[in-house]
N, C-alpha and C positions, 0 to 999 in steps of 0.2 A: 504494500500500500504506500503512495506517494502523496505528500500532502505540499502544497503548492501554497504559498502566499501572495494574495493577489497586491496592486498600489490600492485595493480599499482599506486594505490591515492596516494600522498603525502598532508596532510593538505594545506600546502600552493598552490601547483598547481591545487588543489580545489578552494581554494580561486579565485586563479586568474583567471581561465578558466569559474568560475559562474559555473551552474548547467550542468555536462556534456549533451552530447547528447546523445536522447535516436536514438540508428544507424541502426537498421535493418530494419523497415519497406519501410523506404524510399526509399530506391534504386531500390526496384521493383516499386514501384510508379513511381519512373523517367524511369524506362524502360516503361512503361504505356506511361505518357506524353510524352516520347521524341517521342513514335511511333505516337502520334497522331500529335506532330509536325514535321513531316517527318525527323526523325535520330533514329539511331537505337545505344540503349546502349547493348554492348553484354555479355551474360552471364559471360564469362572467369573473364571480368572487376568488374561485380556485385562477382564474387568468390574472388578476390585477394582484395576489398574493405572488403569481408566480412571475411576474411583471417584477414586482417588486425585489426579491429573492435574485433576477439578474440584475439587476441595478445594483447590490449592495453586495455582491459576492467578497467574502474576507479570503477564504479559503477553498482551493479544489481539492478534494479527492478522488483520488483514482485507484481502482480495487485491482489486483492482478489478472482479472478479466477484462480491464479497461474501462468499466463501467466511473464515469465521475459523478461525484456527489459534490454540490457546492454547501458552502457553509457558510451561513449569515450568521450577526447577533441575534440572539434569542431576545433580547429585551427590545430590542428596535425592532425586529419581526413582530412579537407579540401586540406592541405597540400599532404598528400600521395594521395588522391584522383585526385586530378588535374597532381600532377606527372605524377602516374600512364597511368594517360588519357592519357600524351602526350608522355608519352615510348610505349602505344601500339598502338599510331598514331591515334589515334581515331577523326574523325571530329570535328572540333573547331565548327561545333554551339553545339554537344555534352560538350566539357571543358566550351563554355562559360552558356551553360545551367547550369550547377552544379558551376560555380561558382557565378552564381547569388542565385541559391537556399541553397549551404551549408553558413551557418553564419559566422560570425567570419572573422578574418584576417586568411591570410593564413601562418600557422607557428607561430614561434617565432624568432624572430632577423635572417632570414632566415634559419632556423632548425626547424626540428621535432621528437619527438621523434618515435620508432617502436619497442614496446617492450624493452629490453634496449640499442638499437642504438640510438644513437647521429644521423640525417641523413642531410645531406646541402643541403637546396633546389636549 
């Protein structure tokens, strides 16, 4: 396994964020679970997360199959993610389902970064 740092890393926002997240798989997995929990995540939502996730790539990896996984903050992803949710009105047991499963706090000191915006939650 090869782990690549992208110019969105900074040493220390490394530091501080721990091992980014690896971001793509997940989200269809929660569009999975949320259906068997009765709410539906909709694709538009899975595009502008994954929108976002190549905007802010810290870290690639790459498995000895080739396969990469990018790696965002967890606290900035969680961040635009929950936003997200509630600008496209999306049912709160959806927000509250991704905010139990993404980790982290949400932000930093109420901001996130998205590519290089500054954003206030």
């Amino acid at each position: 396994m090869t782990l690549k740092i992208t110019p969105n890393a900074s040493e220390r926002l490394l530091l501080e964020v721990g091992m980014p997240l690896p971001a793509e798989r997940s989200f269809l997995d929660y569009k999975i679970t949320g259906l068997h929990k009765g709410f539906f995540i909709p694709d538009n939502f899975i595009s502008e997360v994954q929108s976002f996730i190549n905007r802010n790539v810290l870290t690639k990896e790459v498995d000895i199959s080739g396969l990469q996984k990018n790696h965002v903050c967890p606290r900035c992803m969680k961040a635009h993610t929950i936003v997200s949710a509630k600008k496209m009105c999306l049912d709160s047991r959806v927000i509250s389902f991704l905010e139990e499963k993404l980790r982290g706090e949400i932000g930093h000191d109420g901001y996130y970064l998205d590519g290089d915006k500054l954003v206030k939650i």
